[in-house]
VEXVO-516529 format. One record per residue (C-alpha): x, y, z; residue number from 1; residue in three letters. Coordinates in nm, 2 decimals, padded with zeros to 4 digits. Example, Ala and Ser with C-alpha at 12.3 -4.5 7.8 and 13.67 -1.06 7.14 Angstrom:
# VEXVO-516529
REC      X      Y      Z pos code
REC  01.23 -00.45  00.78   1  ALA
REC  01.37 -00.11  00.71   2  SER
This chain:
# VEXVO-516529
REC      X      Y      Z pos code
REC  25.19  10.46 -02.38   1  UNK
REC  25.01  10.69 -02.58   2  UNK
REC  25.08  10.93 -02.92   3  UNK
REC  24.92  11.23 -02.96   4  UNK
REC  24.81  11.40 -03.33   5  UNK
REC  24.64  11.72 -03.36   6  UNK
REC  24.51  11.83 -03.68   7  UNK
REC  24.41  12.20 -03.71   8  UNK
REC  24.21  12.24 -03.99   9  UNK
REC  23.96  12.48 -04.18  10  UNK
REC  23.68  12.40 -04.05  11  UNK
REC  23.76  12.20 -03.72  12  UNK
REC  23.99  12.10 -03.54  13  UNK
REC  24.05  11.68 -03.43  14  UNK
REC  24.27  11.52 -03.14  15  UNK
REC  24.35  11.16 -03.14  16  UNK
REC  24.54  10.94 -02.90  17  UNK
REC  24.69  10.61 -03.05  18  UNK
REC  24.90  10.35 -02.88  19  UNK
REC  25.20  10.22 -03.12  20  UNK
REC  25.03  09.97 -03.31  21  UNK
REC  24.82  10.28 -03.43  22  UNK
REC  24.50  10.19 -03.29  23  UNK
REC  24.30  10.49 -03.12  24  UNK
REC  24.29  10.51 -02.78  25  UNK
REC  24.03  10.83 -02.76  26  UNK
REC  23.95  11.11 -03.00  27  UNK
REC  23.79  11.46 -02.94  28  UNK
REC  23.70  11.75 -03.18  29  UNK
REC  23.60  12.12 -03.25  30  UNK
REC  23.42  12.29 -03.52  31  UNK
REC  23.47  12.65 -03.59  32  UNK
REC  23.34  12.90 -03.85  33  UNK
REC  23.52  13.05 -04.16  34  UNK
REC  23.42  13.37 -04.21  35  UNK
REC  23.38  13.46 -04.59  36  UNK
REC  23.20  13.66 -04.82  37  UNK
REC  23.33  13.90 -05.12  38  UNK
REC  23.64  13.69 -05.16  39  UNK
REC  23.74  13.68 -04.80  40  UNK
REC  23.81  13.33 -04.63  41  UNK
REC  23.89  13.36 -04.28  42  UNK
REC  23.90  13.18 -03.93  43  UNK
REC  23.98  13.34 -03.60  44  UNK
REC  24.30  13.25 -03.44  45  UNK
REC  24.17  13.24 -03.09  46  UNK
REC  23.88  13.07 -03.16  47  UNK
REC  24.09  12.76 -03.32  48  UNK
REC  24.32  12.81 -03.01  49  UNK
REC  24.00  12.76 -02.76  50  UNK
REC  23.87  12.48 -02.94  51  UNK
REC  24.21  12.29 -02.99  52  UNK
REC  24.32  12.25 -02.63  53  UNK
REC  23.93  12.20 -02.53  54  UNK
REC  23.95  11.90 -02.77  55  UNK
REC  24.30  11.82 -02.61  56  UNK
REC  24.19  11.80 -02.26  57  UNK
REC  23.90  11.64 -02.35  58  UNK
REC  24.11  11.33 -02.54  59  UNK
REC  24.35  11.34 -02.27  60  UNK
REC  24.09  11.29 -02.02  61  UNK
REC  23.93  10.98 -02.16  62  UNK
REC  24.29  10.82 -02.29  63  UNK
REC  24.38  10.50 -02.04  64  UNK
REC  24.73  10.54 -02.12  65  UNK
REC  24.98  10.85 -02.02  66  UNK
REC  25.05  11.05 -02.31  67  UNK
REC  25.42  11.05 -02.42  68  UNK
REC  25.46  11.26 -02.71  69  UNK
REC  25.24  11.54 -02.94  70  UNK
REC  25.30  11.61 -03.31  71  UNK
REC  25.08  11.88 -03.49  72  UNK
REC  24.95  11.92 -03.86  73  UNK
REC  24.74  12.19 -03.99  74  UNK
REC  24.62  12.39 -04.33  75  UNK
REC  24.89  12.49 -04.48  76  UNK
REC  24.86  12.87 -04.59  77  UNK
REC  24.66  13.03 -04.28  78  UNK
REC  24.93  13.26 -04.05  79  UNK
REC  24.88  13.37 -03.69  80  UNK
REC  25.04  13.71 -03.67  81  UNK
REC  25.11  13.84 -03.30  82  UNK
REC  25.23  14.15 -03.19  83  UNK
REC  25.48  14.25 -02.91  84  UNK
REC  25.27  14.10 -02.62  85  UNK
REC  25.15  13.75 -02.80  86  UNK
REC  24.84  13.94 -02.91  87  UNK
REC  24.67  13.79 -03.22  88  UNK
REC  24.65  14.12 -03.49  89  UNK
REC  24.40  14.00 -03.70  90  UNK
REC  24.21  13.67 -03.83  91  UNK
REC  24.35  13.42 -04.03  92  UNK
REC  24.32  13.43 -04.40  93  UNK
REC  24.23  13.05 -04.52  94  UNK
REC  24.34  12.89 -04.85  95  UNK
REC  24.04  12.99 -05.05  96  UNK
REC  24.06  13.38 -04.97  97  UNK
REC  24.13  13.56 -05.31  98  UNK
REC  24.28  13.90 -05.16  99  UNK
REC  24.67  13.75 -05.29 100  UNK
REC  24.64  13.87 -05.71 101  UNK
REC  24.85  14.18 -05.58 102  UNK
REC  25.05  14.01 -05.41 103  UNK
REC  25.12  13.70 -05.71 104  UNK
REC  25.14  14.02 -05.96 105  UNK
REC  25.42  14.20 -05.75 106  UNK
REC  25.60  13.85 -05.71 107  UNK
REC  25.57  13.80 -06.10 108  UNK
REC  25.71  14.20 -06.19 109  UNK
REC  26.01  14.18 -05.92 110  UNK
REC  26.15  13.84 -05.98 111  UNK
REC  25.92  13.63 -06.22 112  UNK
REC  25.78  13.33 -06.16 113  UNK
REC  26.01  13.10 -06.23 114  UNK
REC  26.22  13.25 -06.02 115  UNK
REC  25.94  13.19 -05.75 116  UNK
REC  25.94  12.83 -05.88 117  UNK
REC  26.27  12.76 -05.87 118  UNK
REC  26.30  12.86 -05.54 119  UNK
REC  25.94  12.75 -05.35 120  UNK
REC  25.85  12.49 -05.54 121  UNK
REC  25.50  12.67 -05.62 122  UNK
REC  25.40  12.89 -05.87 123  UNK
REC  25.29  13.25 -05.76 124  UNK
REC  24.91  13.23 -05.66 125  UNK
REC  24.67  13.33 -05.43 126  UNK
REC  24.63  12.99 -05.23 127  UNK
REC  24.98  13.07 -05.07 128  UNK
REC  25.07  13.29 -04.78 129  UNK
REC  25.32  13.52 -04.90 130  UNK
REC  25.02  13.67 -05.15 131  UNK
REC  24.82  13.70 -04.88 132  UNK
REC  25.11  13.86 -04.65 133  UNK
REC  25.17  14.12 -04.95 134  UNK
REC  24.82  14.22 -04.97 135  UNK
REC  24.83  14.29 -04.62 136  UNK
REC  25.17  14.48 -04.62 137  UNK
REC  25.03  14.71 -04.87 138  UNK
REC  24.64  14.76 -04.77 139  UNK
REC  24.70  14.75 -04.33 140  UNK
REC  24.90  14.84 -04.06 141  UNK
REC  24.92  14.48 -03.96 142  UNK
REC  25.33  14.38 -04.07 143  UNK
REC  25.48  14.71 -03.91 144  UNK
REC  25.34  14.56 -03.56 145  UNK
REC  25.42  14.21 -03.65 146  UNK
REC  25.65  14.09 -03.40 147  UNK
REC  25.60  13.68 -03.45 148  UNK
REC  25.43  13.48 -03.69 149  UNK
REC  25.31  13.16 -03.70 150  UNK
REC  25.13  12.87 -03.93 151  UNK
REC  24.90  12.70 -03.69 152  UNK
REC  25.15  12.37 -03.65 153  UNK
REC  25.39  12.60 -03.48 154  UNK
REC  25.17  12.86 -03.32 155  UNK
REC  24.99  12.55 -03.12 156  UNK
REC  25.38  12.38 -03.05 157  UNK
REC  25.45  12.75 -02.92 158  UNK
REC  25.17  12.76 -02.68 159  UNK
REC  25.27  12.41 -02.52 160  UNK
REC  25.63  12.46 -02.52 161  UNK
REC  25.76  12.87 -02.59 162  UNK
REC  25.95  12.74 -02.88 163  UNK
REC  25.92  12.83 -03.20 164  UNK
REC  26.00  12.57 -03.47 165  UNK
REC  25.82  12.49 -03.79 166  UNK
REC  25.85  12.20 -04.00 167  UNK
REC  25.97  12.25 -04.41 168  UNK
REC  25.68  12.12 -04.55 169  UNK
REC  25.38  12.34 -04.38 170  UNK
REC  25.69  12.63 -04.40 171  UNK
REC  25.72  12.55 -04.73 172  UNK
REC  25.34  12.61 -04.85 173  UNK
REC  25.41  13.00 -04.76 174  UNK
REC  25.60  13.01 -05.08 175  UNK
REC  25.88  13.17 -04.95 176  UNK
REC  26.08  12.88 -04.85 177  UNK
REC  26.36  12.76 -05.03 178  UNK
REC  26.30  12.39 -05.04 179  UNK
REC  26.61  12.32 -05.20 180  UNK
REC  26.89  12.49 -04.96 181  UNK
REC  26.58  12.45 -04.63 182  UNK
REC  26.59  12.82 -04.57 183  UNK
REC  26.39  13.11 -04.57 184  UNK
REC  26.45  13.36 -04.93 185  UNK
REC  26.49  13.70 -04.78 186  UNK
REC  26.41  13.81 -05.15 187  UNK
REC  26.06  13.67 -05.16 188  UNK
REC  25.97  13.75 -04.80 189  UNK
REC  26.10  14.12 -04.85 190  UNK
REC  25.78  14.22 -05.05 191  UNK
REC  25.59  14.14 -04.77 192  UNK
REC  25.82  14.35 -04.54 193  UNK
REC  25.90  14.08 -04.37 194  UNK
REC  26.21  13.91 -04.25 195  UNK
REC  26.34  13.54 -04.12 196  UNK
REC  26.32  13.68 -03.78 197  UNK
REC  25.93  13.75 -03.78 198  UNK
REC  25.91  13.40 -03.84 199  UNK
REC  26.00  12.99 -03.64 200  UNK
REC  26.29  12.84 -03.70 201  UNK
REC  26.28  12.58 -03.98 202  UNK
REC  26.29  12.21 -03.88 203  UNK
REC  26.25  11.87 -04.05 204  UNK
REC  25.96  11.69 -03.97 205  UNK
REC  26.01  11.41 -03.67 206  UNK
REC  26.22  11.68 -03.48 207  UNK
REC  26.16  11.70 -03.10 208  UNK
REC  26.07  12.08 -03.06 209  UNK
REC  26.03  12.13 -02.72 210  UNK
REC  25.90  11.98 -02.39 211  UNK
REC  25.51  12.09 -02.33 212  UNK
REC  25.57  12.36 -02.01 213  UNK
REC  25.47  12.24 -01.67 214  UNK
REC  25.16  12.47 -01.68 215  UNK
REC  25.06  12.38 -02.01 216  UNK
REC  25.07  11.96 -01.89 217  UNK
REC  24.91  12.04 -01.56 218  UNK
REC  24.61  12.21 -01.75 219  UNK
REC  24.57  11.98 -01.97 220  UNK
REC  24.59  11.64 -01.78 221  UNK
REC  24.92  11.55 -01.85 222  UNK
REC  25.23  11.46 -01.69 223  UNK
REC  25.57  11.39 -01.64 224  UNK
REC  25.83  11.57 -01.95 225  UNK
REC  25.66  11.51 -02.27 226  UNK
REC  25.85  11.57 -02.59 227  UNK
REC  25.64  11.77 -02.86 228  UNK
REC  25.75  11.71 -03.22 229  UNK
REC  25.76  11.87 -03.61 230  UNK
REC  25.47  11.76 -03.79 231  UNK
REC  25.39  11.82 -04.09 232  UNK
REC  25.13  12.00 -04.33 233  UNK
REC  24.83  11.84 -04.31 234  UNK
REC  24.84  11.66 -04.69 235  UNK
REC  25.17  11.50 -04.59 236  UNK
REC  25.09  11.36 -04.27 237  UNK
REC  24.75  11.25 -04.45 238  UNK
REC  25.00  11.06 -04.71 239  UNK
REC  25.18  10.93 -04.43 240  UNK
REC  24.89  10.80 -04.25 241  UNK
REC  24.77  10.62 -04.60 242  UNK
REC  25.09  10.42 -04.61 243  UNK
REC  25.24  10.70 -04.91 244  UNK
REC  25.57  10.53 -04.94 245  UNK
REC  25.65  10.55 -05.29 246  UNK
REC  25.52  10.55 -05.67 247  UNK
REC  25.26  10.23 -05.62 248  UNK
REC  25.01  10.50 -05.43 249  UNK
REC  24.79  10.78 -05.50 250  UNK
REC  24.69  10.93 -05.16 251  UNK
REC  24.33  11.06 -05.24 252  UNK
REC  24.29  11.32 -04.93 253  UNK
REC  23.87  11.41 -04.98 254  UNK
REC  23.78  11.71 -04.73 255  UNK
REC  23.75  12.07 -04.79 256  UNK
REC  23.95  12.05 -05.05 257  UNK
REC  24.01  11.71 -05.21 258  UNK
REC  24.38  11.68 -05.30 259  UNK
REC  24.54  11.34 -05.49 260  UNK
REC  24.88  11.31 -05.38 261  UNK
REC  25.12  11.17 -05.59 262  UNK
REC  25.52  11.11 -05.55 263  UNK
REC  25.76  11.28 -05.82 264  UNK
REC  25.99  11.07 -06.01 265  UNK
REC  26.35  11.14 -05.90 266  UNK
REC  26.42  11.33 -06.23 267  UNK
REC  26.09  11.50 -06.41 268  UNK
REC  25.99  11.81 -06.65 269  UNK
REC  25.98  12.10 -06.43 270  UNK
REC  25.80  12.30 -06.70 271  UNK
REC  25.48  12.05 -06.70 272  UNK
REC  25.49  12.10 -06.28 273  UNK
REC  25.46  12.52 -06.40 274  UNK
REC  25.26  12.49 -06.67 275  UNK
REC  24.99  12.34 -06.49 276  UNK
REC  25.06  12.49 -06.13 277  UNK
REC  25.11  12.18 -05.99 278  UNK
REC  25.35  12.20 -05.66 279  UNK
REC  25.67  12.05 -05.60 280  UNK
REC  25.63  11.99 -05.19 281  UNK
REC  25.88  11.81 -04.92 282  UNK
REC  25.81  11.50 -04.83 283  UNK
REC  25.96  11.33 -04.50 284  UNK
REC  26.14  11.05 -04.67 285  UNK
REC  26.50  11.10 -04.80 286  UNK
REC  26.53  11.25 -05.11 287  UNK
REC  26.14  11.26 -05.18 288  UNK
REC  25.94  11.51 -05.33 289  UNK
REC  25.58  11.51 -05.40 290  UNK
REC  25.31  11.72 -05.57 291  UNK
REC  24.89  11.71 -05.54 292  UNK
REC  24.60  11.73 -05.78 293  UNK
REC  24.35  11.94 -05.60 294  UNK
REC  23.96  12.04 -05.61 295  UNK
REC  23.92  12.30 -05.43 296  UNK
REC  23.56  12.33 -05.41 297  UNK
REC  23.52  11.95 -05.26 298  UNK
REC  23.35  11.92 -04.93 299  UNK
REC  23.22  12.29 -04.98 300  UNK
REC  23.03  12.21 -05.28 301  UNK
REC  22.92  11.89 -05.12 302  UNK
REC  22.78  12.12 -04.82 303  UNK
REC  22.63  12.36 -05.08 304  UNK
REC  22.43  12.11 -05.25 305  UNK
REC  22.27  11.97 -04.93 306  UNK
REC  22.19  12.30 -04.82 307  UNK
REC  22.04  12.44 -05.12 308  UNK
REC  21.94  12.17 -05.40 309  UNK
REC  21.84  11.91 -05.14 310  UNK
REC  21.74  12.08 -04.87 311  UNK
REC  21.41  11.93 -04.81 312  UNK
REC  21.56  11.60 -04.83 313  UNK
REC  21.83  11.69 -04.59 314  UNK
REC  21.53  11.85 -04.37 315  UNK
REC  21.39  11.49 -04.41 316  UNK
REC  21.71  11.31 -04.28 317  UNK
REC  21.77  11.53 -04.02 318  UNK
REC  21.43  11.48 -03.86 319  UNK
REC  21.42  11.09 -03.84 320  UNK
REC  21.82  11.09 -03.71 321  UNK
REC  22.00  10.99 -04.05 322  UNK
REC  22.27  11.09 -04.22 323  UNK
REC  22.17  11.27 -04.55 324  UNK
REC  22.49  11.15 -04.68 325  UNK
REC  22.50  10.82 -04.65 326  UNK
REC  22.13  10.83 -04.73 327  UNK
REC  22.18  10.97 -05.07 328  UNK
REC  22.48  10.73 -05.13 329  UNK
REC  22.24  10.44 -05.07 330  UNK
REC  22.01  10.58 -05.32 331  UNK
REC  22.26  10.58 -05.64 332  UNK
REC  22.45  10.27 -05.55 333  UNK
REC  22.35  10.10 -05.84 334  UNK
REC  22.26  10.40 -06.03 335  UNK
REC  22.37  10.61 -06.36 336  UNK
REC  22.25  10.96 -06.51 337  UNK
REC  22.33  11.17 -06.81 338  UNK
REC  22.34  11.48 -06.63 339  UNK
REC  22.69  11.62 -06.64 340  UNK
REC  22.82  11.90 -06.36 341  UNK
REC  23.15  12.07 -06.37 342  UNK
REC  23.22  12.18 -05.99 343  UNK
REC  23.45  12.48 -06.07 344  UNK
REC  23.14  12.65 -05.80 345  UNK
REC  23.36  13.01 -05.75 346  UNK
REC  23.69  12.83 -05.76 347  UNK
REC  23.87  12.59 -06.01 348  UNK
REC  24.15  12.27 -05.89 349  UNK
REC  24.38  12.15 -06.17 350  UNK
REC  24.42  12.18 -06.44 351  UNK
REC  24.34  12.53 -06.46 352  UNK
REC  24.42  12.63 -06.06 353  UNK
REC  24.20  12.96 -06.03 354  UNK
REC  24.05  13.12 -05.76 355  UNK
REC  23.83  13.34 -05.96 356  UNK
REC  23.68  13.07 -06.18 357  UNK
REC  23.42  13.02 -06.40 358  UNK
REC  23.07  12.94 -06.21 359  UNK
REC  22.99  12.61 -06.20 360  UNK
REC  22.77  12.46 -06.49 361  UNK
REC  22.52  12.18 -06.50 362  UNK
REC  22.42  12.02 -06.81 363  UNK
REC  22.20  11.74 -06.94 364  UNK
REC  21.86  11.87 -06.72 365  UNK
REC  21.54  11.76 -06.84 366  UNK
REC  21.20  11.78 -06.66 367  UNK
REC  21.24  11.40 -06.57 368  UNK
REC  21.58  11.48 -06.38 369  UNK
REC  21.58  11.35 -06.04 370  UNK
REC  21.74  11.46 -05.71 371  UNK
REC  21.95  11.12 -05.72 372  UNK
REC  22.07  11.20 -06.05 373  UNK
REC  22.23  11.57 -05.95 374  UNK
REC  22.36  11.40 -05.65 375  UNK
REC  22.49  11.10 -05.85 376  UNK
REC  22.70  11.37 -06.11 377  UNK
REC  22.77  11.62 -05.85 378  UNK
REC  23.04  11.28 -05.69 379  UNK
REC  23.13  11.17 -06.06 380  UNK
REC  23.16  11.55 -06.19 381  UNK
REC  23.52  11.58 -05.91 382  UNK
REC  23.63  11.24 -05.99 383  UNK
REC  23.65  11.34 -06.37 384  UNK
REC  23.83  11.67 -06.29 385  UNK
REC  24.09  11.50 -06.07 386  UNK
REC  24.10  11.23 -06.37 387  UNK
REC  24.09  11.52 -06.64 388  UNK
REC  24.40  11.69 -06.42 389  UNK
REC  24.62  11.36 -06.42 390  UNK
REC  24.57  11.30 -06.77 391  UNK
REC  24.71  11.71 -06.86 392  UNK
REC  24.98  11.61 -06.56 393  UNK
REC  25.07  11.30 -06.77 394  UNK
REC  25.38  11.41 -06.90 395  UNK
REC  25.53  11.39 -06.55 396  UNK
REC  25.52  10.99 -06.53 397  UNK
REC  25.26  11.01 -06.20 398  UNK
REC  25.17  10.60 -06.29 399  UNK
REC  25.02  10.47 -05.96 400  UNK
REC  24.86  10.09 -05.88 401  UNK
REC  24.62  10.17 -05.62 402  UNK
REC  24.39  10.49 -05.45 403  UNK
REC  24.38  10.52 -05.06 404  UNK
REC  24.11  10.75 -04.99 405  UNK
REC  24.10  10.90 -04.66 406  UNK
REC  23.86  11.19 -04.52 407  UNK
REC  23.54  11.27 -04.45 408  UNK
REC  23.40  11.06 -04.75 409  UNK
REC  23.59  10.78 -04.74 410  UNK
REC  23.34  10.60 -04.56 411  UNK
REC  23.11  10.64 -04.88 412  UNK
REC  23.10  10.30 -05.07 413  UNK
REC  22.99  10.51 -05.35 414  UNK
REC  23.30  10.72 -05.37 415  UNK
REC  23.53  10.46 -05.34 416  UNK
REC  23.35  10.25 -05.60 417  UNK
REC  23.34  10.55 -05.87 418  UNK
REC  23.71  10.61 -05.80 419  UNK
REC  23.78  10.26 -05.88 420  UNK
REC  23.57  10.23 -06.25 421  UNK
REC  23.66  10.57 -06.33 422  UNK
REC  24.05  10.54 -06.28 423  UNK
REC  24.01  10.17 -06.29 424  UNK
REC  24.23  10.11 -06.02 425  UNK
REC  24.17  09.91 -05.71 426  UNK
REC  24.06  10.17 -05.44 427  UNK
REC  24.13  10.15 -05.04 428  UNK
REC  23.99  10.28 -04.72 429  UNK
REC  24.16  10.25 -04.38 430  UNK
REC  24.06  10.11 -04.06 431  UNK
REC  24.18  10.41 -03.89 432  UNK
REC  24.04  10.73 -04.16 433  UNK
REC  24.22  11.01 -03.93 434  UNK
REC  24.50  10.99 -04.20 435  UNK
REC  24.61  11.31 -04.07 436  UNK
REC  24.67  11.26 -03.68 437  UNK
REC  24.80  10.89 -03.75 438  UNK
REC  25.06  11.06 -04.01 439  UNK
REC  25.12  11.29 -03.67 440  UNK
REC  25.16  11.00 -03.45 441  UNK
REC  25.40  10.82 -03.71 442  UNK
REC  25.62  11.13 -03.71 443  UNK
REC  25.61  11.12 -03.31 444  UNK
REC  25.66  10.74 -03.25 445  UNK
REC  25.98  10.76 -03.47 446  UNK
REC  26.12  11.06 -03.28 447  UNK
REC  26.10  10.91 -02.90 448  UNK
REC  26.25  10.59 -03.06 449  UNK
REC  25.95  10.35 -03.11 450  UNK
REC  26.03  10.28 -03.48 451  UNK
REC  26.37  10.29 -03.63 452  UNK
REC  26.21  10.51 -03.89 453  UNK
REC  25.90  10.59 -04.07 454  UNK
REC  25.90  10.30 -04.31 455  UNK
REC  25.90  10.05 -04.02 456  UNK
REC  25.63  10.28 -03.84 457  UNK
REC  25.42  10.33 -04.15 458  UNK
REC  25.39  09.92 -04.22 459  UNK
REC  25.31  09.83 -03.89 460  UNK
REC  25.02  10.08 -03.82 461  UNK
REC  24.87  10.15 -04.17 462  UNK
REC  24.56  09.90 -04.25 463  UNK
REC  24.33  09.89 -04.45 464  UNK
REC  23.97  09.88 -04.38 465  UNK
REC  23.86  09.79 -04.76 466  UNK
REC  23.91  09.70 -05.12 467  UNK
REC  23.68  09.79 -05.43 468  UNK
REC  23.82  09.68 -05.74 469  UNK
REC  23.70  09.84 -06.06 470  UNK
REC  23.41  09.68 -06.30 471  UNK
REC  23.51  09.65 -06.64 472  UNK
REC  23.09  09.64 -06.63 473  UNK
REC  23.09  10.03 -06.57 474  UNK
REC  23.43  10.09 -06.81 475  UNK
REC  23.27  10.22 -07.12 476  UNK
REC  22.97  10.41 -06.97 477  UNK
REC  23.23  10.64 -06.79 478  UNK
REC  23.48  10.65 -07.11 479  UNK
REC  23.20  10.81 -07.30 480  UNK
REC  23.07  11.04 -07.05 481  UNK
REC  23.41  11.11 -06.92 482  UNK
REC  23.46  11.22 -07.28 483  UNK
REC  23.22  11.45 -07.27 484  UNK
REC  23.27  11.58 -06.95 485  UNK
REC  23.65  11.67 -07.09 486  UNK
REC  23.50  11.88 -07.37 487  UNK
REC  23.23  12.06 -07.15 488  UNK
REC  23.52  12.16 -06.94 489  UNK
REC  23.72  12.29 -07.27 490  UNK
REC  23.44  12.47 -07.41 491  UNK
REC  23.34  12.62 -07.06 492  UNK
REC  23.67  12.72 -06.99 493  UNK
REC  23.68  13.09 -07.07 494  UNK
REC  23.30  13.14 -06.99 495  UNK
REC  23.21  13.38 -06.76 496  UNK
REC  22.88  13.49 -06.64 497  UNK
């Protein structure tokens, strides 16, 4: 018997197929590209559509087991709008795409933002959809021919089965869900000119949706009737896939974006969540709630400086077959610098959540400064904003014991050892680092009655791969230049170039 998670993300796109211990029985994926430039961020709907069922077929094809159920996760902000005949209207504007300001100021003149906040859980911003959806309301002909629209969870679960169901939490991340009462808020959506009906109907996550269609199956190597179910956005089935069960774990999600998840206390100061824009988001467990620490120039930044400041390097790794990751991690394992970066590069994560942020600054250069020692600050310099963040978020009560980091650098030693002597926690990886289609294939395993419910499913297929526990060794050295690092960041703040 085999699970199948699909994760639709910015980038790519990933298809695993795990039996129900949670071991992978075959994986595929796609990469796609983001269109961006002046502030726009966007991905083309048919594009991700093509390159998620090739990637389905493909995992399909090489799983030894029949595949008995399909759970979905994706970004959480992108839409798919379609017209009258299922035709896609335009692309898909990503989380980073800064068009929303109108949008966030016509939110904050009609109804306030705590109103907003009391209701969605979020503070208006750009990141969200119902920004986006204003902007294009007001600047396109796009709403008036708006007939359905979709996040990418339920546009894919559409395409298998014609039904149109959408789990709360990747709902939720539209801003115009109320997460308290699980509806949609007419109010909110009606500045977009938009109504319940343009959009799925809400569901929990776990849900059975639909059946994938005969055609659908037949084209993609399946058979027999196979139940397709909610997912989730993609940081909560990450958390799930870490083992995120309650207040003992920080779920450290390093992509893209890099977001630290942590669980809300059952009672906490709403006005620290707002002051900070730090949201309040549905988790599957009963009663649970959840919120993230983000950076939002993560992976992208990573990318950035291989292309640009070490490109000759990268030019060298690429020529003999390495990894230029992995081959700069091996060159600062036992390293330190005194250079200092602060990775707001176009955008800013918490504490001061801003699209439109300062540029990124880089101090402490001298003419002995070394490639390893950029590379070296550039992984401490988003570890001390995430730590900077928790310390503002404080307040709150987010106490954890332990990190699981999952993504695409949680197979860096390096990462995973700063984590641990900068937080001084004891920091995980998993044996299975698809957090996000394992959280899928938890949700789907629970729903067809494999697991009595996601506790029981989430301690018998989350494992980890390894332990670094922190060095009291390397405790004061980051102190002091985590220190300064805090008051670069204050006295940076309002700069602009």
């Amino acid at each position: 018997m085999a699970i199948i998670g699909i994760d639709v993300g910015t980038s790519g796109c990933k298809v695993c197929a795990f039996d129900l211990r949670g071991k992978v029985l075959s994986t595929a994926g796609r990469k796609y590209t983001e269109r961006r430039g002046n502030g726009i961020r966007e991905i083309e709907p048919d594009t991700v559509r093509e390159r998620v069922f090739e990637s389905l077929k493909e995992a399909v094809l090489n799983c030894p087991e029949p595949v008995q159920a399909i759970a979905v996760t994706c970004l959480g902000e992108s839409l798919v709008i379609l017209d009258e005949q299922d035709r896609v209207l335009r692309n898909s504007m990503v989380t980073g795409d800064n068009r929303g300001q109108e949008g966030v100021d016509k939110i904050c003149q009609e109804f306030g933002a705590d109103y907003a906040f009391a209701v969605s859980g979020l503070m208006p911003s750009q990141l969200y959809s119902l920004p986006k959806m204003i902007w294009l309301y007001d600047h396109t002909d796009v709403v008036p021919k708006a007939r359905k629209i979709f996040f990418y969870e339920d546009y894919i679960g559409y395409l298998l089965t014609g039904e149109r169901k959408v789990s709360y939490s990747t709902a939720a991340r539209s801003m115009s869900v109320d997460i308290h009462n699980l509806k949609w808020d007419e109010k909110l959506l009606a500045l977009a000119g938009l109504t319940p009906e343009h959009f799925s109907e809400l569901v929990p996550s776990g849900a059975v949706i639909g059946y994938v269609k005969h055609d659908m199956a037949e084209s993609c190597g399946m058979h027999g009737s196979i139940p397709v179910v909610a997912g989730a956005h993609d940081q909560v089935c990450a958390a799930l896939g870490c083992g995120f069960l309650d207040y003992s774990i920080a779920e450290d999600g390093i992509g893209t974006c890099e977001c630290l998840a942590l669980m809300l206390p059952k009672t906490y100061d709403e006005s620290i969540l707002k002051k900070f824009d730090l949201p309040c988001m549905i988790y599957p467990l009963p009663d649970s709630y959840f919120t993230t620490l983000e950076i939002t120039t993560c992976g992208a930044l990573s990318n950035w400086a291989r292309d640009v400041l070490f490109q000759g390097i990268y030019q060298t790794c690429t020529a003999k077959g390495t990894d230029f990751f992995r081959c700069m991690d091996e060159r600062v394992m036992d390293a330190q610098t005194n250079v200092l970066i602060l990775p707001q590069f176009g955008s800013s994560g918490h504490p001061d959540l801003n699209l439109n942020a300062m540029a990124g600054s880089i101090c402490g250069l001298t003419l002995d400064t070394t490639a390893e020692d950029l590379y070296l600050a550039l992984k401490e310099s988003m570890i001390y904003q995430i730590r900077l963040a928790h310390e503002y978020a404080a307040p709150l009560g987010l106490d954890f014991e332990k990190i699981v980091i999952s993504g695409g650098a949680a197979n860096s030693s390096v990462s995973a050892r700063l984590r641990a002597d900068i937080f001084r926690k004891p920091v995980y990886t998993l044996q299975n680092n698809e957090a996000g289609t394992l959280g899928c294939m938890i949700l789907a395993a629970v729903a067809i009655g494999a697991y009595p419910d996601i506790a029981a499913c989430v301690r018998e297929v989350v494992q980890y791969a390894t332990e670094t526990l922190p060095d009291p060794a390397n405790f004061a050295m980051h102190e002091e230049k985590y220190g300064k690092f805090r008051e670069f960041y204050e006295k940076m703040h309002e700069f602009r170039v």
